[in-house]
TORPA-4810 file (N, C-alpha, C, O; in nm, 3 decimals):
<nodes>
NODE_1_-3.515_14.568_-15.257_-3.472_14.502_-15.378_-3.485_14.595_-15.498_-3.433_14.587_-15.610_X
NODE_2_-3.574_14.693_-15.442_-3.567_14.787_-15.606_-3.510_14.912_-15.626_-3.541_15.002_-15.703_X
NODE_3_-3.370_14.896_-15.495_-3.294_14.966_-15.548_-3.164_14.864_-15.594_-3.084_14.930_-15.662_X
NODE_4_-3.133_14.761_-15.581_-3.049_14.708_-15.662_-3.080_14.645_-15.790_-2.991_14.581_-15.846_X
NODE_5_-3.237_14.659_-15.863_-3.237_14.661_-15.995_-3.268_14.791_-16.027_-3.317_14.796_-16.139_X
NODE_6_-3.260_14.885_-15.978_-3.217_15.048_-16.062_-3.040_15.026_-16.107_-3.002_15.053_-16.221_X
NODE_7_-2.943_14.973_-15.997_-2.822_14.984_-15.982_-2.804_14.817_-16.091_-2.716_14.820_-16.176_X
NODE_8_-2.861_14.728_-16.082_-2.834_14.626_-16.200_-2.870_14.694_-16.348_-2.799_14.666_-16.445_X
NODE_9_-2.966_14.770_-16.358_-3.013_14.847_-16.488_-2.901_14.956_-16.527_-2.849_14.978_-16.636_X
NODE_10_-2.882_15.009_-16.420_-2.785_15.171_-16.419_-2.605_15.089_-16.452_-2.520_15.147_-16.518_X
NODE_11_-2.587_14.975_-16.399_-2.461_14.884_-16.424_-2.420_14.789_-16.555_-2.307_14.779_-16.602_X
NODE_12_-2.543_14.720_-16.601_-2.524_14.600_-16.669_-2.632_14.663_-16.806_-2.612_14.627_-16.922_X
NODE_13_-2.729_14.744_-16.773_-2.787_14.829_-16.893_-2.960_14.687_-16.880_-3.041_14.666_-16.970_X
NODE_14_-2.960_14.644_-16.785_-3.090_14.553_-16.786_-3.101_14.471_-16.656_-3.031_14.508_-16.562_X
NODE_15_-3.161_14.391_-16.643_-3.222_14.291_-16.548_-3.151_14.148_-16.595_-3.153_14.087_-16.702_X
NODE_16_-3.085_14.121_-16.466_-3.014_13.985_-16.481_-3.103_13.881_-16.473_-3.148_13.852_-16.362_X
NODE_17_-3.141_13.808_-16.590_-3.257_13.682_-16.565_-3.204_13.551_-16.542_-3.293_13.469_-16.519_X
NODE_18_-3.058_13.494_-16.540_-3.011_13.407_-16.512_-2.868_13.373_-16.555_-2.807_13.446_-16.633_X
NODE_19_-2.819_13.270_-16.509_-2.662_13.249_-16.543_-2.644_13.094_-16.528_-2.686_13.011_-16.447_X
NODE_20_-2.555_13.088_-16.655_-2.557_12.909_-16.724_-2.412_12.927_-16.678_-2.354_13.025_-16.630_X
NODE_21_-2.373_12.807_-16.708_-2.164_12.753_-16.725_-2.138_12.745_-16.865_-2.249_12.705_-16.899_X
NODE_22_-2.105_12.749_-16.919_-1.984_12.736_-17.070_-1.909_12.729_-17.028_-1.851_12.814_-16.960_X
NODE_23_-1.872_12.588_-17.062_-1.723_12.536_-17.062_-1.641_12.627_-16.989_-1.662_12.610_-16.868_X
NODE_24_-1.558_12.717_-17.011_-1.523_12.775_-16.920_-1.510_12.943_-16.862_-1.432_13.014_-16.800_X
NODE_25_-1.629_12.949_-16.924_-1.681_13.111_-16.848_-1.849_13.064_-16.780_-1.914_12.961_-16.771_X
NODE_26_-1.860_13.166_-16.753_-2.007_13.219_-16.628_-2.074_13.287_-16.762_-1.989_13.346_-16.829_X
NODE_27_-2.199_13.291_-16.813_-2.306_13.369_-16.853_-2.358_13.438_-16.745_-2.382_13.377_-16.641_X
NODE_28_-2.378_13.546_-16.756_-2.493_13.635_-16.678_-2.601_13.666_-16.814_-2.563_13.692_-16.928_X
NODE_29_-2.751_13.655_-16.766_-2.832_13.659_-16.879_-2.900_13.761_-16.850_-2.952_13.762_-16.739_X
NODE_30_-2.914_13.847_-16.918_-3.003_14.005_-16.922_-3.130_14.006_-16.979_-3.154_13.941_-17.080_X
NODE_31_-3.200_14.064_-16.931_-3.372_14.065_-16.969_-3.382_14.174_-17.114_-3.485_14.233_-17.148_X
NODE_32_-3.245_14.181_-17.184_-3.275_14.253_-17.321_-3.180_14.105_-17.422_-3.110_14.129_-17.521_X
NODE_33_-3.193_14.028_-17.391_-3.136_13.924_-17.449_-2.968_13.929_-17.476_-2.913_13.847_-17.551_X
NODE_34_-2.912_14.012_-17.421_-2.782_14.004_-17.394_-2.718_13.895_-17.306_-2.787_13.847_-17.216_X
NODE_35_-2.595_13.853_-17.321_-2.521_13.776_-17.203_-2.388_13.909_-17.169_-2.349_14.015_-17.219_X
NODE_36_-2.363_13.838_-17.078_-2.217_13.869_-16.983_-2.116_13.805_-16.999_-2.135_13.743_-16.894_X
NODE_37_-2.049_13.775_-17.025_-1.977_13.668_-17.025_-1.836_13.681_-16.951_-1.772_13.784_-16.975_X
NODE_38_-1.784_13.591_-16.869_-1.683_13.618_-16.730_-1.615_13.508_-16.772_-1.657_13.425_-16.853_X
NODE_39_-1.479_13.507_-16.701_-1.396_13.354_-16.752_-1.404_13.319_-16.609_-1.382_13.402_-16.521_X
NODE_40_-1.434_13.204_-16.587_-1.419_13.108_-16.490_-1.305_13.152_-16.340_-1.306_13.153_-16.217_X
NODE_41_-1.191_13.191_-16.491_-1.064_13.217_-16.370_-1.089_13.375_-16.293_-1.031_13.425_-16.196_X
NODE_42_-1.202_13.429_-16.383_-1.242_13.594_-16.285_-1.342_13.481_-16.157_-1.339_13.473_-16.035_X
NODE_43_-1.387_13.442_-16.217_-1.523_13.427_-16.088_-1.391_13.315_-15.982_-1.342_13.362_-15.880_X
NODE_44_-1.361_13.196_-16.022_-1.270_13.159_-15.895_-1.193_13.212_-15.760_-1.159_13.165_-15.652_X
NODE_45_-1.183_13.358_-15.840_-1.095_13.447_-15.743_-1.219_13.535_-15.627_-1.194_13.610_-15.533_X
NODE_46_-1.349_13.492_-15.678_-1.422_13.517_-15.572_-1.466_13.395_-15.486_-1.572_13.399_-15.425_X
NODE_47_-1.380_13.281_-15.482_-1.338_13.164_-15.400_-1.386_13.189_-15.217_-1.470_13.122_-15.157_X
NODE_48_-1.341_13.253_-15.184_-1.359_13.359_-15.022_-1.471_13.391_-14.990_-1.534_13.450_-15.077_X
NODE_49_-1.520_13.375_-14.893_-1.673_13.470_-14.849_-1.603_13.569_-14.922_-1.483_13.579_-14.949_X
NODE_50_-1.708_13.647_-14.953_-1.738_13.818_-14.956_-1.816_13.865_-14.870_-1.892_13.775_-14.836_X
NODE_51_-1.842_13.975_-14.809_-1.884_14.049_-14.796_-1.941_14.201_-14.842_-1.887_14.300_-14.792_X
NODE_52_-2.005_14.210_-14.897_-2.073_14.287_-15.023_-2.151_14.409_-14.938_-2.247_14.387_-14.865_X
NODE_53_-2.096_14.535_-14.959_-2.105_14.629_-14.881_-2.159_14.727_-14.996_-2.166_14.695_-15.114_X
NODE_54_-2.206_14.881_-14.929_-2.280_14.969_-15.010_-2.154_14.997_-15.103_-2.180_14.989_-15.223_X
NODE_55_-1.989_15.037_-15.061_-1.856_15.063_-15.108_-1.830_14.979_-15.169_-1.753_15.008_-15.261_X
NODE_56_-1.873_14.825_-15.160_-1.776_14.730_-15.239_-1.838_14.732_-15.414_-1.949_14.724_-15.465_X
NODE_57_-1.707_14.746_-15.462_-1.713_14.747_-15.604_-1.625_14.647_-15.705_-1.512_14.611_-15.675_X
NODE_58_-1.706_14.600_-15.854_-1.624_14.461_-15.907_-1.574_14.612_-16.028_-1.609_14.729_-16.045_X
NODE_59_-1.472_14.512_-16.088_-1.380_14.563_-16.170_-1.370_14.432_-16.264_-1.322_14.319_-16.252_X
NODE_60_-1.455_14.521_-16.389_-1.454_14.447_-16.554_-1.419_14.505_-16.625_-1.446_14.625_-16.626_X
NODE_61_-1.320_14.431_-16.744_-1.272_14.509_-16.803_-1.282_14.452_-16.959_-1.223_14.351_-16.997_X
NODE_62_-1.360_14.531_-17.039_-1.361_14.476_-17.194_-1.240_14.436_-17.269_-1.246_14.348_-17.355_X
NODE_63_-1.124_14.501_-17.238_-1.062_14.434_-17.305_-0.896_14.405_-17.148_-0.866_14.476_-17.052_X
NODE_64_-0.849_14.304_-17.188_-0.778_14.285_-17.068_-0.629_14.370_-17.080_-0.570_14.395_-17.185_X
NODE_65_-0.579_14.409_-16.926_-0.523_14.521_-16.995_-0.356_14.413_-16.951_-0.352_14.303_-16.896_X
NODE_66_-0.261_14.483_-16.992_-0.115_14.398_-17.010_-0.019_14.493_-16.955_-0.038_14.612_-16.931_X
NODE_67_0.088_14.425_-16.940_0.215_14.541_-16.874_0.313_14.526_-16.998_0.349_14.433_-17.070_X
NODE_68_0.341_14.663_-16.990_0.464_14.702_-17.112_0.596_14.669_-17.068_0.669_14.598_-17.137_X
NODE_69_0.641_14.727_-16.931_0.658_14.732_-16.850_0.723_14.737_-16.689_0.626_14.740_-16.612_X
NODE_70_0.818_14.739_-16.633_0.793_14.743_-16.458_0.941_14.796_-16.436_1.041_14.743_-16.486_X
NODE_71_0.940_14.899_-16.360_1.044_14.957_-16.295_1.024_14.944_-16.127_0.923_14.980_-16.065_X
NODE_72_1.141_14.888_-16.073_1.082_14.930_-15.929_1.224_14.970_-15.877_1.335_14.932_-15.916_X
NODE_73_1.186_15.068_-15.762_1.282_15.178_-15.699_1.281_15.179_-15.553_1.195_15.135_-15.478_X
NODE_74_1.374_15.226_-15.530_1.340_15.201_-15.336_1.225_15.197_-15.337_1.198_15.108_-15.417_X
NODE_75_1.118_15.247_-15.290_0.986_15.268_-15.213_0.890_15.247_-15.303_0.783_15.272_-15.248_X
NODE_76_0.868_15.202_-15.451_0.783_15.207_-15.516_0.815_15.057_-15.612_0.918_14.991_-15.628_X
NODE_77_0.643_15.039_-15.677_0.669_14.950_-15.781_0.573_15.030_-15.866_0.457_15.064_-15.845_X
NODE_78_0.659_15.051_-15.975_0.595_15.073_-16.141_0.577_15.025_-16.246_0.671_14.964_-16.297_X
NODE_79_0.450_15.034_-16.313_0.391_14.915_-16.402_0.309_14.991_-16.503_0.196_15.040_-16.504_X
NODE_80_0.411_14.981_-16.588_0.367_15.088_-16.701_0.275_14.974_-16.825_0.322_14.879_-16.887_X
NODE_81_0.145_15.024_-16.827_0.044_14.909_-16.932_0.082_14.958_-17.091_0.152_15.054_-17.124_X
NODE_82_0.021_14.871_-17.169_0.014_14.892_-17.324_-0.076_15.033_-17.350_-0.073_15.116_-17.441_X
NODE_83_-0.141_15.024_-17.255_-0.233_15.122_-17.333_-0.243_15.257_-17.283_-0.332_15.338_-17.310_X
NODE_84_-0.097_15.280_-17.174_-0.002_15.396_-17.174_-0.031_15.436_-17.008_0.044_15.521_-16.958_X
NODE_85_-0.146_15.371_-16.919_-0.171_15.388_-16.813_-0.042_15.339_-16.726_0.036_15.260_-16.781_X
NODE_86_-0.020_15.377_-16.611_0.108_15.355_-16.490_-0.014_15.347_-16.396_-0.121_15.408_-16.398_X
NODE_87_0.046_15.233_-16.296_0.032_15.158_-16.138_0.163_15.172_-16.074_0.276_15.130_-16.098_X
NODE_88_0.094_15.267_-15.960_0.234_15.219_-15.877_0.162_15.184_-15.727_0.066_15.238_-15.673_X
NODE_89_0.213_15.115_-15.699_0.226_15.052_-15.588_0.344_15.091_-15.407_0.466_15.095_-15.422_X
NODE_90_0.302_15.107_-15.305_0.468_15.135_-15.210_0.507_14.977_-15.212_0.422_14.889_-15.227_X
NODE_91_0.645_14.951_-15.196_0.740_14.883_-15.238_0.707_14.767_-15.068_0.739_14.649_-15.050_X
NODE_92_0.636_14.859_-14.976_0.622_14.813_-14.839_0.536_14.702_-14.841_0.538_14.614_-14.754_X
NODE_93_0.454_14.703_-14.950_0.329_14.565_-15.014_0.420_14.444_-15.012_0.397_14.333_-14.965_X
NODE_94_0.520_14.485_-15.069_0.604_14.356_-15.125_0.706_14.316_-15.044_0.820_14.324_-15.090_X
NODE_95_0.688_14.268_-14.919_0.844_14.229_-14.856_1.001_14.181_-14.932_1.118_14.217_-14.921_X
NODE_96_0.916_14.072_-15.018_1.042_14.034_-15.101_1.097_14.142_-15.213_1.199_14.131_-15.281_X
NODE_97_1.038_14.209_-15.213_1.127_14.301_-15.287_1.160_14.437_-15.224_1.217_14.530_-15.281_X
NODE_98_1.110_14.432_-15.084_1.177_14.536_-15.005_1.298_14.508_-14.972_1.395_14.585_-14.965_X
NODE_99_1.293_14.404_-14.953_1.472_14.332_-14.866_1.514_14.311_-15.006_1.636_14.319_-15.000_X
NODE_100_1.482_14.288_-15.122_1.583_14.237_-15.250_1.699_14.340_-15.300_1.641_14.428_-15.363_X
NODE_101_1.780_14.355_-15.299_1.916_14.397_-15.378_1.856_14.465_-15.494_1.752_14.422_-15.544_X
NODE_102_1.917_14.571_-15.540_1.919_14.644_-15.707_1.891_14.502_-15.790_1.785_14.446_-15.818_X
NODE_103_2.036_14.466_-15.819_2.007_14.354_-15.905_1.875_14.223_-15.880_1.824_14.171_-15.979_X
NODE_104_1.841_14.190_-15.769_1.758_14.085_-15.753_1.595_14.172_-15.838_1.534_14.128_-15.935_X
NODE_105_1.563_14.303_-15.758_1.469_14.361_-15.834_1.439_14.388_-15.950_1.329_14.380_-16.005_X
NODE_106_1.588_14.439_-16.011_1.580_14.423_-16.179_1.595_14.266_-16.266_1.622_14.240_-16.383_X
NODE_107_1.575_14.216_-16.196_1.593_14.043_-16.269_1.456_14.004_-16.273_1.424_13.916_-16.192_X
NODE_108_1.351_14.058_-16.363_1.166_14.041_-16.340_1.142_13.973_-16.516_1.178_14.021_-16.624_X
NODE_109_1.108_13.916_-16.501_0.992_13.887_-16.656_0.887_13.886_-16.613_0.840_13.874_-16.500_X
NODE_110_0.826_13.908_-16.764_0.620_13.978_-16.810_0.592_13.804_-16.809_0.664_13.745_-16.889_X
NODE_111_0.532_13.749_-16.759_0.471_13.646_-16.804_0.295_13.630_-16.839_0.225_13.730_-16.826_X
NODE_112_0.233_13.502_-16.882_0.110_13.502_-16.890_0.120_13.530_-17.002_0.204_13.502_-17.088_X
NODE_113_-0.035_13.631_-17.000_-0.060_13.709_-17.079_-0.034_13.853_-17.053_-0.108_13.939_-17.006_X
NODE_114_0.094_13.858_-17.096_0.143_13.993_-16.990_0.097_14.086_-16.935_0.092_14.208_-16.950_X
NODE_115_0.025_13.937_-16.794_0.009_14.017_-16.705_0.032_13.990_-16.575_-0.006_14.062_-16.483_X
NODE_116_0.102_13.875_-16.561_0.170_13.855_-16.427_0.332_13.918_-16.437_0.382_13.938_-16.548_X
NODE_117_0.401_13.943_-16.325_0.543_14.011_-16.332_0.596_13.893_-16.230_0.533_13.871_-16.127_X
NODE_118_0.700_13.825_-16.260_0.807_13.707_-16.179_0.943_13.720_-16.127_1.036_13.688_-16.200_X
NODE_119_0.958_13.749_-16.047_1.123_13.733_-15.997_1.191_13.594_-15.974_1.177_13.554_-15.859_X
NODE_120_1.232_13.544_-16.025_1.309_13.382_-16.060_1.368_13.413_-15.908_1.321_13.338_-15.823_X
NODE_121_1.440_13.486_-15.871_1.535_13.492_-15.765_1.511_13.491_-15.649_1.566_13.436_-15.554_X
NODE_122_1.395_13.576_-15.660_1.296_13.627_-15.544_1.196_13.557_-15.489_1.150_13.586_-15.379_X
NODE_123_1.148_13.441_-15.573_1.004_13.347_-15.567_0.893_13.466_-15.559_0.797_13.472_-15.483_X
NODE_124_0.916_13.521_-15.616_0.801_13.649_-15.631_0.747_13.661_-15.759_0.809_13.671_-15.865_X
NODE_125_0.573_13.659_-15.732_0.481_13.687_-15.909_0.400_13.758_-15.831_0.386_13.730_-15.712_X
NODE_126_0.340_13.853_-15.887_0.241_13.949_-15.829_0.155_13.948_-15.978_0.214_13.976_-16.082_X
NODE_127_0.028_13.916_-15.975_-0.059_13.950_-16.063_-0.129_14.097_-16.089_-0.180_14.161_-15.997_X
NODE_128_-0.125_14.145_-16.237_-0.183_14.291_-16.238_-0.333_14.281_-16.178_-0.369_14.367_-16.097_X
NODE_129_-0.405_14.197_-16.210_-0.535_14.232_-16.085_-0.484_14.227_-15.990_-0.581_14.254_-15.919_X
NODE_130_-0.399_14.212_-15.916_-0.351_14.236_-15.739_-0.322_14.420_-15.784_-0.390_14.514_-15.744_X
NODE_131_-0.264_14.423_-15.828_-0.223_14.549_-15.849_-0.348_14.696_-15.854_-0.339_14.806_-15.800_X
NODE_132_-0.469_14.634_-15.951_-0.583_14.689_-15.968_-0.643_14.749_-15.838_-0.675_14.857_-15.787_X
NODE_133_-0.641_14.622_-15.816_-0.723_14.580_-15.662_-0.648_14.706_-15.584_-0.707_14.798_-15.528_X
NODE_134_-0.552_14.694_-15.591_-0.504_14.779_-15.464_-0.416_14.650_-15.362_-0.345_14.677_-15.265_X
NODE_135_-0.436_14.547_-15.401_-0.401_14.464_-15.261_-0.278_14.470_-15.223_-0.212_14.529_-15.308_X
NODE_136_-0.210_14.431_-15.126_-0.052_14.399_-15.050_-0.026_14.254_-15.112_-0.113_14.200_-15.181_X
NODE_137_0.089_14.196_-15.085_0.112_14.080_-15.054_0.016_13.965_-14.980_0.004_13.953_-14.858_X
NODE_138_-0.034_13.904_-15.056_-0.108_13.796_-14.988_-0.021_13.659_-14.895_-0.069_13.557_-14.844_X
NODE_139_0.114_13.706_-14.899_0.186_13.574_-14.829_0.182_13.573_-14.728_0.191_13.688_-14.685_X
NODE_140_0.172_13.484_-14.634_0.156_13.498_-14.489_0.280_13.555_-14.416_0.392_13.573_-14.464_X
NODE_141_0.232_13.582_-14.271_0.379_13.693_-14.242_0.468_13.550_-14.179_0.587_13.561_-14.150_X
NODE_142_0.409_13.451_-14.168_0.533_13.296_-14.149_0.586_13.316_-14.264_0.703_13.354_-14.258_X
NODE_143_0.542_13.305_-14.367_0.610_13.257_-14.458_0.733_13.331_-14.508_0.826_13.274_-14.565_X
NODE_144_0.723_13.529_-14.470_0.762_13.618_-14.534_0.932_13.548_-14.440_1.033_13.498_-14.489_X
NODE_145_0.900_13.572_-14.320_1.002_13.548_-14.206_1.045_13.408_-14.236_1.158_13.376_-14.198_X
NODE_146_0.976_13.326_-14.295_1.085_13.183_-14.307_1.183_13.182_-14.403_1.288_13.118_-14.400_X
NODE_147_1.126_13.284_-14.524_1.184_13.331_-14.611_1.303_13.414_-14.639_1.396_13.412_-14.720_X
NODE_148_1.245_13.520_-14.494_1.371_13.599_-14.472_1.496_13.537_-14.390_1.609_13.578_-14.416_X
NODE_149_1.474_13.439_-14.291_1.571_13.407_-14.235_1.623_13.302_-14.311_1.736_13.269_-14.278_X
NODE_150_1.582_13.248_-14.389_1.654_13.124_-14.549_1.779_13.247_-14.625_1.897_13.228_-14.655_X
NODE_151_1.704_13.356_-14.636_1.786_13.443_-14.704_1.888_13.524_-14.641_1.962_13.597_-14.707_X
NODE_152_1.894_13.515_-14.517_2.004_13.577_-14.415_2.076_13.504_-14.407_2.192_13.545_-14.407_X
NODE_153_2.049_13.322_-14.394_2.153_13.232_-14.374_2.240_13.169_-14.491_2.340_13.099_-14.485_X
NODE_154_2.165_13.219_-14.606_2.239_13.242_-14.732_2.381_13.287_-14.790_2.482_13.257_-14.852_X
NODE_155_2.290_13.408_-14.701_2.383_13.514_-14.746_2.485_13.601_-14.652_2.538_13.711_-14.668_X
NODE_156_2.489_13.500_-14.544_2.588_13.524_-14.438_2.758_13.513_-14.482_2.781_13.426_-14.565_X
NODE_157_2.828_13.560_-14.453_2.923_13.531_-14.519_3.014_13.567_-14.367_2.987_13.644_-14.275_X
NODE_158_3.155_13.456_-14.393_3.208_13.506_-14.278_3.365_13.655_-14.308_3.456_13.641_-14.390_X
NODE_159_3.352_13.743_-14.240_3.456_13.840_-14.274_3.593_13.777_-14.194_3.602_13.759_-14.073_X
NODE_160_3.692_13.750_-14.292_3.817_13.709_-14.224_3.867_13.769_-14.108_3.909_13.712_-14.007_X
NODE_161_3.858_13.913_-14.135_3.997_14.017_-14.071_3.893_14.049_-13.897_3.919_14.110_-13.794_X
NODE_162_3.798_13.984_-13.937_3.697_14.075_-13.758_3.607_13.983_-13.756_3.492_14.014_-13.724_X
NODE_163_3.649_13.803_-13.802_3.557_13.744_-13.766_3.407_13.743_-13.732_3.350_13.650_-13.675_X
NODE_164_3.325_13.903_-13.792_3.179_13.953_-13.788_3.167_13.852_-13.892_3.264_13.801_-13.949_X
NODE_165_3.018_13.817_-13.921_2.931_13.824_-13.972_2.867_13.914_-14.072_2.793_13.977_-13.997_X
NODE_166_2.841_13.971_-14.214_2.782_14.043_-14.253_2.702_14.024_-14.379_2.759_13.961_-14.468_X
NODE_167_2.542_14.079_-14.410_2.497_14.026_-14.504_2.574_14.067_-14.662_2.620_14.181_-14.653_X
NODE_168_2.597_14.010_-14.794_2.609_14.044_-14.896_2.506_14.177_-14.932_2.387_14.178_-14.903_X
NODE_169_2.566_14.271_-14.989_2.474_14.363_-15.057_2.435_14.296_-15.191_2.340_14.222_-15.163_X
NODE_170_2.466_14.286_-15.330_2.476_14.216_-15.382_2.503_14.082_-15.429_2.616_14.033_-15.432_X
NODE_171_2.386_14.018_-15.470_2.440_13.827_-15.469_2.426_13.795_-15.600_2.451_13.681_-15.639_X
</nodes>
């Protein structure tokens, strides 16, 4: 235990003596009379077991950061912030916007507090903490495939002259 209050001292600058609710953040209380203060909607997202390893590390951020923002290109997603930093992401995270068209990809709004990114077309929002994180797509791979075959039968179209089948490039 007394090496994770060297690493609570060496992290937080003191000794965590307890943690209340406010309305809607978390206090963490420090043994130099400081608080912490977390919004509710950070700590919810630790909803999941964890597993808390020597590697595992949290990510706080004093001031919250926003997207200016988002280009995405074949193989990549780019997410240029206010405060001049770029995220990119491979494009392979995102099924729905691997299979999406030029135009479906460029059809995105900043929402939130700009910091979620939305595709109306796509049913796609990816949050910039997903992005932080590092994470993929959290959608299940049913869902990706129920999705994709909704969007094949869409966008089937029949060709007069050779009676094929072929998908729209553009919709």
């Amino acid at each position: 235990m007394a090496g994770n209050a060297t690493l609570a001292e060496l992290y937080l600058g003191a000794q965590p003596i307890g943690v209340t609710l406010d309305e809607d953040r978390l206090l963490l209380h420090l043994s130099d009379s400081r608080s912490i203060v977390l919004p509710l909607e950070v700590v919810s997202q630790l909803d999941t077991p964890v597993i808390w390893t020597d590697e595992s590390r949290v990510l706080l951020f004093s001031r919250a950061p926003r997207i200016q923002s988002v280009q995405v290109t074949d193989d990549a997603l780019a997410v240029q912030l206010v405060d001049g930093r770029m995220l990119f992401s491979p494009l392979r995270w995102f099924p729905r916007l691997l299979y999406a068209s030029h135009s479906e990809r460029n059809h995105l709004e900043i929402l939130g507090d700009d910091d979620v990114i939305h595709w109306p077309t796509l049913d796609e929002d990816i949050e910039l903490t997903r992005l932080f994180a590092g994470g993929e797509s959290v959608e299940s791979e049913e869902s990706i495939e129920a999705w994709f075959i909704e969007r094949k039968s869409e966008a089937l179209v029949l060709n007069e002259s050779s009676d094929d089948y072929r998908i729209e490039e553009e919709r």
